[in-house]
C-alpha positions as CSV (number, residue, x, y, z in Angstrom):
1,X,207.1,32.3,-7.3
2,X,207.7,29.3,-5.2
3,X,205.9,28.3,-2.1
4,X,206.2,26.3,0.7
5,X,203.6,24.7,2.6
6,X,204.1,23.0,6.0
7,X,201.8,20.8,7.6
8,X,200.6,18.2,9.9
9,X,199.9,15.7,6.9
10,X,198.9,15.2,3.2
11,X,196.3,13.6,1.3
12,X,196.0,10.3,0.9
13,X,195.6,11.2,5.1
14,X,192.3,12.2,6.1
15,X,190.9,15.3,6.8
16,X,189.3,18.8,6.3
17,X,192.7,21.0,6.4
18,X,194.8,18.2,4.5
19,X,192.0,18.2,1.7
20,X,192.2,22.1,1.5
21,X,195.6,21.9,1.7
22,X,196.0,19.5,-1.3
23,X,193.4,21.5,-3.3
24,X,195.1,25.1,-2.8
25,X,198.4,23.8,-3.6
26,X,197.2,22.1,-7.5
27,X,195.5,25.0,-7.9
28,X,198.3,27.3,-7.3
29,X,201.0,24.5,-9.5
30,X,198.3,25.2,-12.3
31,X,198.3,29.0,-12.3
32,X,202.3,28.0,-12.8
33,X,204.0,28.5,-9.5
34,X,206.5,26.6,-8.4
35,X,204.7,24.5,-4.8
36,X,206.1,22.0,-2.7
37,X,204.5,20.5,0.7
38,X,206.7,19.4,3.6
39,X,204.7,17.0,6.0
40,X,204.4,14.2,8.1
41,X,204.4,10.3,7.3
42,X,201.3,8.8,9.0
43,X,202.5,8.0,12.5
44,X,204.2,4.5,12.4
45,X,206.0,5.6,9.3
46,X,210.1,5.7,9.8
47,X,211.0,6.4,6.6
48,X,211.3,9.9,4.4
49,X,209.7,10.2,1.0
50,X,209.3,12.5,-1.9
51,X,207.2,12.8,-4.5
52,X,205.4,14.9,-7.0
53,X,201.5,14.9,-7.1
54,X,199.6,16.4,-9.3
55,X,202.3,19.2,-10.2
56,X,203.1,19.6,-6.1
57,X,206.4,18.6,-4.8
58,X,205.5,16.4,-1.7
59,X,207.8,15.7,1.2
60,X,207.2,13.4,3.9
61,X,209.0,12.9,7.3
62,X,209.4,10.1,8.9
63,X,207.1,9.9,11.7
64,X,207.4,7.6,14.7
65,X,204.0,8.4,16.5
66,X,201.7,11.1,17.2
67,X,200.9,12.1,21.3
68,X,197.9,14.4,21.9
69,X,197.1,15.0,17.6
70,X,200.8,16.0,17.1
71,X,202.8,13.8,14.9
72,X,206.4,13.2,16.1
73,X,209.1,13.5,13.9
74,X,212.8,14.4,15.4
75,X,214.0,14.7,11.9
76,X,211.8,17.3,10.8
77,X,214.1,20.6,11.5
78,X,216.6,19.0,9.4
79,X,214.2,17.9,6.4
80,X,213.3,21.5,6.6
81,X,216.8,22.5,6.5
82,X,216.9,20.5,3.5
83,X,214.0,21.5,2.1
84,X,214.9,25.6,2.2
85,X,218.4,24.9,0.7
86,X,217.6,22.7,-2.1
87,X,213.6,24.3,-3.3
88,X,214.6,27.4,-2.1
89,X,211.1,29.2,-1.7
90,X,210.3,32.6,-1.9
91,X,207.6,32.3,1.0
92,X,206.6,29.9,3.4
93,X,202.7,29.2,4.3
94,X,202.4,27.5,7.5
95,X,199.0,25.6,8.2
96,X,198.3,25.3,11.8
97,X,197.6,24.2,14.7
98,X,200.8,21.8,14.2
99,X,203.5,22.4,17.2
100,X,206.4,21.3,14.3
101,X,206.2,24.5,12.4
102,X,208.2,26.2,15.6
103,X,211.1,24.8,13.7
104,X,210.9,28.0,11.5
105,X,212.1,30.0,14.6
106,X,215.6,27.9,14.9
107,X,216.1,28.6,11.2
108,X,218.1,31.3,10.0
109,X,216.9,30.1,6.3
110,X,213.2,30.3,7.1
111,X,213.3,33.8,8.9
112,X,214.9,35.2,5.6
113,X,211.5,34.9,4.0
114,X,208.3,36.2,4.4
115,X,206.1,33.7,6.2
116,X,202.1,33.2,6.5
117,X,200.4,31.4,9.6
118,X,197.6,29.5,8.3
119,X,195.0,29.6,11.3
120,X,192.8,26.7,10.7
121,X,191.6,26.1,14.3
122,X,192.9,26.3,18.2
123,X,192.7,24.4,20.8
124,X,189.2,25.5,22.7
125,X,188.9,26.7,26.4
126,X,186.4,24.2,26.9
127,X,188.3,21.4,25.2
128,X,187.5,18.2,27.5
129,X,191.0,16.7,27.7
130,X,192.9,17.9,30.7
131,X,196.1,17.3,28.7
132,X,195.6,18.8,25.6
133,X,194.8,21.9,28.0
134,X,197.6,21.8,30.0
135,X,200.1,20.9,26.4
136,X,198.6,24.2,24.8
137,X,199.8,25.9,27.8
138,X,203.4,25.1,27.5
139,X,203.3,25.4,24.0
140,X,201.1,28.9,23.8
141,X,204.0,31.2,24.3
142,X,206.3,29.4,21.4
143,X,202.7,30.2,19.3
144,X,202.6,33.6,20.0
145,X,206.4,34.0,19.0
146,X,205.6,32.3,15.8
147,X,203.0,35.4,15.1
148,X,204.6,37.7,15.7
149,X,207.2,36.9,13.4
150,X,204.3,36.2,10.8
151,X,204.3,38.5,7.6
152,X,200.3,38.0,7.9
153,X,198.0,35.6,9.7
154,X,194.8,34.6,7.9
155,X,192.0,32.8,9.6
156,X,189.0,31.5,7.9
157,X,185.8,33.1,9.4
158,X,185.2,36.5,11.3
159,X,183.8,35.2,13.9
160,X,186.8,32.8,14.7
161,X,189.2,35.7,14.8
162,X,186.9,37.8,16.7
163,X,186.6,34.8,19.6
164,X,190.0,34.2,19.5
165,X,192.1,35.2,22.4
166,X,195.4,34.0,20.7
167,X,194.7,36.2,17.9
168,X,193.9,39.0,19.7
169,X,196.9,40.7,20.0
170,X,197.9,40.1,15.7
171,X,194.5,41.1,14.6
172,X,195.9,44.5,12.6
173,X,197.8,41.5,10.4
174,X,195.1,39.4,10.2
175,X,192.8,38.4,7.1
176,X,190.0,36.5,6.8
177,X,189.7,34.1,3.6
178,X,187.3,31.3,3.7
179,X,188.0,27.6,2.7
180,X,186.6,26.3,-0.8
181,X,186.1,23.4,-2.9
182,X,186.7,22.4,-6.3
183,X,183.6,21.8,-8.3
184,X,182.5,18.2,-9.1
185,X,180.0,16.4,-11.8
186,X,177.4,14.9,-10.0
187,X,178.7,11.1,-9.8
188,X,176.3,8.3,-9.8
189,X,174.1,7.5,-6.6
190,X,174.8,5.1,-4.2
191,X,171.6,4.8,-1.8
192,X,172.8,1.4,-0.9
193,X,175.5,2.8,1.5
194,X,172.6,3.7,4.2
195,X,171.3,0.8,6.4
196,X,168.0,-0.8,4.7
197,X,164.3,1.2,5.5
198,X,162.6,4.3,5.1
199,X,163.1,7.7,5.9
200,X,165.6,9.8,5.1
201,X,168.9,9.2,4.3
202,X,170.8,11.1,6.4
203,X,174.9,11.7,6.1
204,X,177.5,12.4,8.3
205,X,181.6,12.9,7.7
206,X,184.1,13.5,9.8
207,X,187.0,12.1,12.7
208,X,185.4,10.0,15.3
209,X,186.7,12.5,18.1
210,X,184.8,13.9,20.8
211,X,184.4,17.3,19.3
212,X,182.7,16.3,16.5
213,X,179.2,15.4,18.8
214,X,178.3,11.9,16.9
215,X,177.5,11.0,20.4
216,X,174.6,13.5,20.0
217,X,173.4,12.4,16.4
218,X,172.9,9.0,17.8
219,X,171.2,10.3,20.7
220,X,168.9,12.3,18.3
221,X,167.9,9.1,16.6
222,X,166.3,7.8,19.3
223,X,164.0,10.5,18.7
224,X,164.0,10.6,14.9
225,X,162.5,7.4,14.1
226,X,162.5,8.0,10.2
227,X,166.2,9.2,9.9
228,X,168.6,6.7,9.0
229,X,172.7,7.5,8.8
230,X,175.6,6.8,7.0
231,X,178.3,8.1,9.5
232,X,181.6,8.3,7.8
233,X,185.1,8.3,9.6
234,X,187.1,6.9,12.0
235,X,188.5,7.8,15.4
236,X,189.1,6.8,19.1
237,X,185.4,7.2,19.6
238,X,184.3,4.8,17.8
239,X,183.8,1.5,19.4
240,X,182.2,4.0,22.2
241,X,179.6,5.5,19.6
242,X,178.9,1.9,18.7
243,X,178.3,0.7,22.0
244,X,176.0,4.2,22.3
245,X,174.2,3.3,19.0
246,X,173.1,-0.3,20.8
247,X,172.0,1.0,23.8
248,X,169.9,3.5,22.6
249,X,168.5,1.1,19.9
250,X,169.4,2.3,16.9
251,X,172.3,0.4,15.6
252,X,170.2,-0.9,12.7
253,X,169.4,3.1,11.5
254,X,173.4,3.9,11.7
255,X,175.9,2.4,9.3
256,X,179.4,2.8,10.7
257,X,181.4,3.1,7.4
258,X,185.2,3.7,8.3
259,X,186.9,5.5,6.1
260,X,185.8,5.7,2.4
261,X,187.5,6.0,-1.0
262,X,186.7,9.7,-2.6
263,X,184.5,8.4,-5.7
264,X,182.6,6.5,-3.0
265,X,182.2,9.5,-0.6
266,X,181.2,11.7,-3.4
267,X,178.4,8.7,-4.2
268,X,177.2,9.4,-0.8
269,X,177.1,13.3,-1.0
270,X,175.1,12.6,-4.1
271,X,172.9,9.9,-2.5
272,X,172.1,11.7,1.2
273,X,168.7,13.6,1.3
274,X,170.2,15.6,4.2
275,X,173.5,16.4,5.7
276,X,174.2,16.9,10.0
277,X,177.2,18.5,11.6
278,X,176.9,18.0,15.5
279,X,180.5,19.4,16.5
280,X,179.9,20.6,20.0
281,X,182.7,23.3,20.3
282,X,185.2,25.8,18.7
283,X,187.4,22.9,17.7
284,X,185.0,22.8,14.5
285,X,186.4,26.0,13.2
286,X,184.5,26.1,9.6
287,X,183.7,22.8,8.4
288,X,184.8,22.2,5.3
289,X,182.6,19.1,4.7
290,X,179.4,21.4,5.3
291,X,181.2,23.0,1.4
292,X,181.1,19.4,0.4
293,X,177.3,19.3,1.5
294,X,176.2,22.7,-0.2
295,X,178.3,21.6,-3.0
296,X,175.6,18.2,-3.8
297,X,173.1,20.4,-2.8
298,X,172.1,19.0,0.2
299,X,170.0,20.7,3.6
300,X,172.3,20.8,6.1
301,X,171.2,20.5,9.8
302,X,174.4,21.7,11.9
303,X,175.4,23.1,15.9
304,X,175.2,27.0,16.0
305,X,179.2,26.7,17.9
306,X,179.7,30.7,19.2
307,X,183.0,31.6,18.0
308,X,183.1,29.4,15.2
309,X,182.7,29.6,11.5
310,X,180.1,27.1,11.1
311,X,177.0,29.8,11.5
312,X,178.7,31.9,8.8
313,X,178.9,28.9,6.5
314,X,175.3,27.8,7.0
315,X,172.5,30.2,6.8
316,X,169.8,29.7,9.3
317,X,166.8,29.0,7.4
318,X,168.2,29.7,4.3
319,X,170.6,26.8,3.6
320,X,170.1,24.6,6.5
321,X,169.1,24.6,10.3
322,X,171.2,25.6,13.4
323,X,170.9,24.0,16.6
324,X,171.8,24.1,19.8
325,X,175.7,22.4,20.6
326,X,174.9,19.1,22.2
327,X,170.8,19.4,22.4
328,X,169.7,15.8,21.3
329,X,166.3,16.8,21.4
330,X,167.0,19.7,18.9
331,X,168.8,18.3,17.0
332,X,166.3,15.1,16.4
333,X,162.9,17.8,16.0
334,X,165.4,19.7,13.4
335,X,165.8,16.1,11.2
336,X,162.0,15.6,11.2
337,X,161.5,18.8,9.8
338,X,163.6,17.5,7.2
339,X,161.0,15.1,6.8
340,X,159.6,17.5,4.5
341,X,160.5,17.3,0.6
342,X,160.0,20.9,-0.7
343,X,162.3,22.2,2.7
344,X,164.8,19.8,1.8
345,X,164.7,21.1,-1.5
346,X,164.7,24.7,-1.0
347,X,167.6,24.8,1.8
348,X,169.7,22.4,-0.6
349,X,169.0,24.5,-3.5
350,X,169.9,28.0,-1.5
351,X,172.9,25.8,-0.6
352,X,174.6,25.2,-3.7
353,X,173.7,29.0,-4.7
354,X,175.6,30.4,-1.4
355,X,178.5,27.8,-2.2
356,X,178.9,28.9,-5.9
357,X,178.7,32.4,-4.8
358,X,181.2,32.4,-1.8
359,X,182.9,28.7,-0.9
360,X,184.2,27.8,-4.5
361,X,188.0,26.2,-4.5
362,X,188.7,29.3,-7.2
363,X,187.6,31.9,-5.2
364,X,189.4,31.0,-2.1
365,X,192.4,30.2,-3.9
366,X,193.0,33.4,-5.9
367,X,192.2,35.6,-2.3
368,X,195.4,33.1,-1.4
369,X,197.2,34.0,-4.2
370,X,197.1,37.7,-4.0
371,X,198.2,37.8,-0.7
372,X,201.5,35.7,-1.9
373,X,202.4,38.4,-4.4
374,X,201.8,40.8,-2.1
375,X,203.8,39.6,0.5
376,X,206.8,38.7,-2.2
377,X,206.7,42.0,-4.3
């Protein structure tokens, strides 16, 4: 079988869906299936590359700048004319929200073969930008096109289909299969990367965007006097969250690290005592990262979004505590109760039982798999 993935980006490039993206597509090279990725350069990037990772064939388009998350790239619907005519897939699995898949509607190649929509996240009612509202609009209908024509659409949490209004009208086609990760050896400690003092050592990981609620976790510091963070990422908020950090007077607690290499991010999973996730709205559709956190075992304090994935990832009480999206307050009394050693150790230890049982890369994978021969039988 060959498959065809198309997305915004590809590892080396940050984030949650490129990571699962990258995984899913060794995995599926290694079970012996032909895969190849079409994506995006990093925006700046005016030149088109190939070439083969890990057993995956990956194509990048030039791209000359991203407006509003979308990366721009004029030459794409000819790459993927390209693409179809010389790797010749047998199925196409589309990873989205990314407006540049709609080029699989102008081709006549692309509509010959079964295709998947990939729903990783949408663009939330409540999402504070005026213009990424007002963008969805215009591009909604070309969406909804796009899933109709869809073989299947699989999201990766019921309750994310069931609060989705885009959805709504493709759920009879639509499956639910949950992110994963691959299993790692526990790599050397790095407690170095947290800002000097005591307390715990408390980790954070993701895009500095709005969304994502940093602005909270340093709020909650102000109240959490023996939490200290590493917050990991970068992003338009962050000279903002900086300047936050200062005036709330706890820019010695915080460590702003950028972006990390991956041996040195997994030193941190293995170093953190705890792990926060303060995303504030259905933007945070799962979170893989809150995987990454079961996975070193760690107590995860995270919000309790409605409509999003993150509740059926962490189990209140069990593997970590649920707060209230954007409650400072709660969010600080929830880290002092990680204060506590033997909680910490029984919510991290539930953790990494409820991630080997239900978030592993192979588990997720072969649910991906099936669905391919399914679709191509």
């Amino acid at each position: 079988m060959r498959i065809l993935h198309l997305g915004k980006f590809y590892p080396p490039e940050r984030g949650g869906i490129e990571s699962y993206t990258r995984a899913l597509c060794e995995w599926t090279a290694a079970q012996g299936d032909a895969v190849a990725a079409l994506v995006h350069q990093a925006p700046g990037t005016r030149h088109t590359s190939r070439e083969v990772l890990d057993g995956v064939e990956v194509r990048r388009v030039a791209c000359i700048g991203s407006l509003l998350y979308t990366p721009l790239s004029p030459t794409l619907p000819l790459e993927l004319s390209r693409t179809l005519r010389e790797f010749d897939p047998d199925l196409l699995h589309l990873h989205l929200p990314n407006p540049s898949c709609l080029a699989v509607l102008m081709s006549a190649r692309a509509r010959r073969r079964p295709w998947i929509v990939h729903w990783h996240a949408e663009v939330p009612a409540d999402a504070p930008s005026w213009r990424l509202r007002t963008a969805y609009g215009v591009y909604r209908p070309f969406e909804q096109v796009l899933l109709k024509r869809a073989s299947a659409i699989v999201t990766t949490s019921q309750p994310y289909l069931d609060a989705s209004p885009a959805l709504a009208p493709w759920r009879a086609k639509t499956r639910v299969i949950p992110l994963g990760v691959p299993d790692v050896a526990p790599p050397s400690k790095r407690a170095d990367l947290w800002p000097d003092g005591a307390g715990i050592r408390v980790l954070a990981v993701g895009r500095l965007s709005h969304y994502k609620g940093f602005e909270v976790l340093v709020d909650a510091l102000a109240n959490a006097p023996h939490a200290r963070v590493l917050l990991v990422g970068e992003g338009e908020c962050d000279e903002s969250l900086r300047a936050r950090a200062a005036m709330r007077g706890v820019a010695s607690r915080i460590r702003f690290a950028g972006g990390l290499d991956d041996a040195t991010l997994l030193a941190a999973y293995a170093s953190a005592d705890a792990f926060a996730l303060p995303s504030l709205n259905r933007g945070e559709a799962f979170g893989m990262v809150l995987l990454e956190a079961m996975r070193a075992r760690l107590p995860i304090v995270a919000s309790a979004i409605p409509g999003s994935g993150v509740g059926e990832v962490v189990a209140e009480g069990e593997t970590g505590l649920l707060v209230k999206p954007g409650d400072a307050d709660a969010l600080a009394d929830a880290l002092k109760k990680l204060d506590d050693a033997g909680l910490r150790t029984r919510l991290g230890d539930a953790g990494r039982a409820r991630f080997e049982r239900q978030f592993t890369l192979e588990r997720s994978a072969t649910s991906w798999l099936a669905l391919y021969r399914e679709l191509t039988a």
